[in-house]
N, CA, C and O of each residue as an XYZ file, in Angstrom:
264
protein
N       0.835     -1.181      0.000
C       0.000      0.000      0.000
C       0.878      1.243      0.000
O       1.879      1.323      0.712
N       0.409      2.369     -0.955
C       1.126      3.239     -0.578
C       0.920      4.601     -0.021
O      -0.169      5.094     -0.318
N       1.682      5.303      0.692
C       1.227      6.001      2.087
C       0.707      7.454      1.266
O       1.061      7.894      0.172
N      -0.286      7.998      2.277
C      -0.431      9.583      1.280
C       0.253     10.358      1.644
O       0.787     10.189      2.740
N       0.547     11.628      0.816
C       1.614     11.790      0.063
C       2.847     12.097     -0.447
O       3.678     13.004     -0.412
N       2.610     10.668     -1.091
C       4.025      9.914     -1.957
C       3.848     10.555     -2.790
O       2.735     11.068     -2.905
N       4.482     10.714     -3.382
C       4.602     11.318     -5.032
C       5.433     10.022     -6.037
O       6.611      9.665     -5.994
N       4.167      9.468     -7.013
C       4.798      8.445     -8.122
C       4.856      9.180     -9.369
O       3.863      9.660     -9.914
N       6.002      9.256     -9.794
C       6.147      9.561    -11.224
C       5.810      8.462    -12.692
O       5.797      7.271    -12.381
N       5.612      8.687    -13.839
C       5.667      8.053    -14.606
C       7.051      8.189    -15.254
O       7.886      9.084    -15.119
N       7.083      6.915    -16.092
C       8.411      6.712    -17.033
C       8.906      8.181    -17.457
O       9.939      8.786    -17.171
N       7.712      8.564    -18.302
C       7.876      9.545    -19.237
C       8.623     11.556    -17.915
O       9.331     12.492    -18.285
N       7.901     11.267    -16.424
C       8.112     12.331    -15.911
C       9.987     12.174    -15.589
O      10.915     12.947    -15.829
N       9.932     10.679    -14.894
C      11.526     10.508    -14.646
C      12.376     10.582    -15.830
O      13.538     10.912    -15.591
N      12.120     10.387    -16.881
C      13.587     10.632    -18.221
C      13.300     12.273    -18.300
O      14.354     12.869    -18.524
N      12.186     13.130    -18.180
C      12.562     14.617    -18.252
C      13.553     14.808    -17.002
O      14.650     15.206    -17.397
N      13.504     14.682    -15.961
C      13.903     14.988    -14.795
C      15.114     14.255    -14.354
O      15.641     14.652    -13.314
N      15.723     13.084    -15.079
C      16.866     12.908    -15.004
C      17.714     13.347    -15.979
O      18.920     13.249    -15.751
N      17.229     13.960    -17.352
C      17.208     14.342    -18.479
C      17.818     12.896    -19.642
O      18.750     13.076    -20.426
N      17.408     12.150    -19.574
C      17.755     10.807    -20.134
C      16.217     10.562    -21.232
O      15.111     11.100    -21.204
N      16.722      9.670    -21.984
C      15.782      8.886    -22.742
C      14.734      8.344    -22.587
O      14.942      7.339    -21.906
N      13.358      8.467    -22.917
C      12.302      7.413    -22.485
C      12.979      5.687    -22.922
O      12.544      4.693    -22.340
N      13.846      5.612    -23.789
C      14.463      4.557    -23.573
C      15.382      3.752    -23.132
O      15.557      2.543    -23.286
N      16.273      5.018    -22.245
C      17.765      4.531    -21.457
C      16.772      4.474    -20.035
O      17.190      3.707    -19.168
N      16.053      4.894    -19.862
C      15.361      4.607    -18.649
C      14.572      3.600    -18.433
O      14.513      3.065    -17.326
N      13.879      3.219    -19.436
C      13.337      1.796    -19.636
C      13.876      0.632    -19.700
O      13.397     -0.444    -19.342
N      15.560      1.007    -20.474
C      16.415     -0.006    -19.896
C      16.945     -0.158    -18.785
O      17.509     -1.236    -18.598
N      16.943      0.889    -17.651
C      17.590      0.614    -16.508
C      16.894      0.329    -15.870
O      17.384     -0.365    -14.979
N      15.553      0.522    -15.748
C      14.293     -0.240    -15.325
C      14.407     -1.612    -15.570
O      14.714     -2.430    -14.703
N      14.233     -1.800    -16.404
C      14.309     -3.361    -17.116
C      15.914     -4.360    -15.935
O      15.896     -5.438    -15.340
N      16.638     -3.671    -16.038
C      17.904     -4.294    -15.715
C      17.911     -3.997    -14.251
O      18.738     -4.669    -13.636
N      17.256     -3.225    -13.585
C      16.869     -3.476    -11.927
C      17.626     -2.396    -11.507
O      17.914     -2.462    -10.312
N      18.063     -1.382    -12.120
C      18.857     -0.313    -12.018
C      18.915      0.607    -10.898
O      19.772      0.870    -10.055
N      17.379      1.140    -11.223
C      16.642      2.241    -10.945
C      15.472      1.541     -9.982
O      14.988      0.479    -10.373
N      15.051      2.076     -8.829
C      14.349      1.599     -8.046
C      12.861      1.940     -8.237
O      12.451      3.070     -7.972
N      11.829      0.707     -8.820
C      11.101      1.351     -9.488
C      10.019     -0.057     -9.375
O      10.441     -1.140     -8.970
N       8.585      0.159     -9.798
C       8.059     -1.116     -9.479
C       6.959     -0.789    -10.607
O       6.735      0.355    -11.002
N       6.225     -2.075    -11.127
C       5.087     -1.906    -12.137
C       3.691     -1.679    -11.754
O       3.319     -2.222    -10.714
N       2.889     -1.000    -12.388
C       1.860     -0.785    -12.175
C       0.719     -0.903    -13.383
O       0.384     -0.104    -14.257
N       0.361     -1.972    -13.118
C      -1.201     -1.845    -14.297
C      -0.046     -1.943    -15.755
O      -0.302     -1.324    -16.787
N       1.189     -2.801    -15.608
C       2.144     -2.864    -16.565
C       2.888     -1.846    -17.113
O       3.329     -1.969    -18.256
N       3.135     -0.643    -16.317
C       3.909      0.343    -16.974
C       4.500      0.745    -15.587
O       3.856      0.627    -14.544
N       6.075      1.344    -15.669
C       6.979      1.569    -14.515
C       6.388      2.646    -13.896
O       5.965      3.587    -14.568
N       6.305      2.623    -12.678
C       6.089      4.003    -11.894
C       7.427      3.779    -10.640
O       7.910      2.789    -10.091
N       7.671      5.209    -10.566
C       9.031      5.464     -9.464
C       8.576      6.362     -8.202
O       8.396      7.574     -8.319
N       8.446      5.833     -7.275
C       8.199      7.021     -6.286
C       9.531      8.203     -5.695
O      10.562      7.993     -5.056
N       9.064      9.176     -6.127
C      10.220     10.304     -6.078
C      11.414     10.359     -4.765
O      12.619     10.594     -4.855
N      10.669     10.081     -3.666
C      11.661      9.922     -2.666
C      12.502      8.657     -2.542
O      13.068      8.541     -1.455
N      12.679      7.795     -3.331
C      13.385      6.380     -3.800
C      14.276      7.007     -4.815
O      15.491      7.053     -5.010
N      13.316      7.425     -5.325
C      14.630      7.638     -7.034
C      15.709      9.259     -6.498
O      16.873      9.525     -6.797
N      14.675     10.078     -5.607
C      16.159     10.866     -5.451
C      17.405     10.266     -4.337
O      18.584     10.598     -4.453
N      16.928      9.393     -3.329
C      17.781      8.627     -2.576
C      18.896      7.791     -3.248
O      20.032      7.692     -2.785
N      18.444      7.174     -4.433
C      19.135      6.462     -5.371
C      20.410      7.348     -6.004
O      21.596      7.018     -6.019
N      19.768      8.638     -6.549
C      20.539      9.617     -6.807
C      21.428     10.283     -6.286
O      22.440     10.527     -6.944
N      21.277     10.796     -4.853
C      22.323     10.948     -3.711
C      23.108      9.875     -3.691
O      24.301     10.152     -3.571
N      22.767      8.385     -3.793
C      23.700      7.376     -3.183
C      24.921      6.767     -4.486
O      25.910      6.037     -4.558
N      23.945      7.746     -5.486
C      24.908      7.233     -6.478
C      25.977      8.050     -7.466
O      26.438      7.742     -8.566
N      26.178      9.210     -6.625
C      26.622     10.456     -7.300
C      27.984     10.277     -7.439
O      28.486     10.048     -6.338
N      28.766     10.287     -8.312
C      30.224      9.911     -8.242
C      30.427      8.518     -8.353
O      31.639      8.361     -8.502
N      29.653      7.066     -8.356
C      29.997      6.354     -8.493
C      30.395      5.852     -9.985
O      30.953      4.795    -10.280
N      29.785      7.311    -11.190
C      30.183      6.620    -12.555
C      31.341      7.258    -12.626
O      32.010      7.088    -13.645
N      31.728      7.929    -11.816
C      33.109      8.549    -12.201
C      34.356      7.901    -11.264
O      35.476      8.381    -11.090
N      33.837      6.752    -10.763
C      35.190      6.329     -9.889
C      35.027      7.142     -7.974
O      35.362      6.683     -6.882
N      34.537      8.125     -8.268
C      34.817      8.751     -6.856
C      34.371      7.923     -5.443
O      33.909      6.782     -5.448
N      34.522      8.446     -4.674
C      34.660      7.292     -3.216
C      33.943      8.709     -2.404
O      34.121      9.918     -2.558
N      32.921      7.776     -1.337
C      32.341      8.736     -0.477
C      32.554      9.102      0.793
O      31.877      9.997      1.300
């Protein structure tokens, strides 16, 4: 169940807002990337997951150490 309010984004809101692809995001979805769950068959992300994800993952494509 989810608590009120959460804020769920759709596919299409998270690739504006990470500024990525409706399809590099669908692949990282797909590949368990991105913390994200299905709904009625289409990805929804709840915003306070995906920016946690984002904090935890800042510098890790560049090698950096936290």
């Amino acid at each position: 169940m989810i608590e009120a309010g959460v804020c769920i984004l759709t596919l299409e809101k998270v690739a504006n807002y990470l500024r990525v692809t409706k399809r590099t995001l669908y692949r990282l979805a797909q590949e368990g990337a991105l913390p994200t769950f299905k709904l009625v068959g289409t990805w929804r992300f709840r915003r306070d997951e995906l920016n946690q994800w984002i904090t935890e993952n800042i510098g890790k494509q560049r090698g950096e150490h936290p």
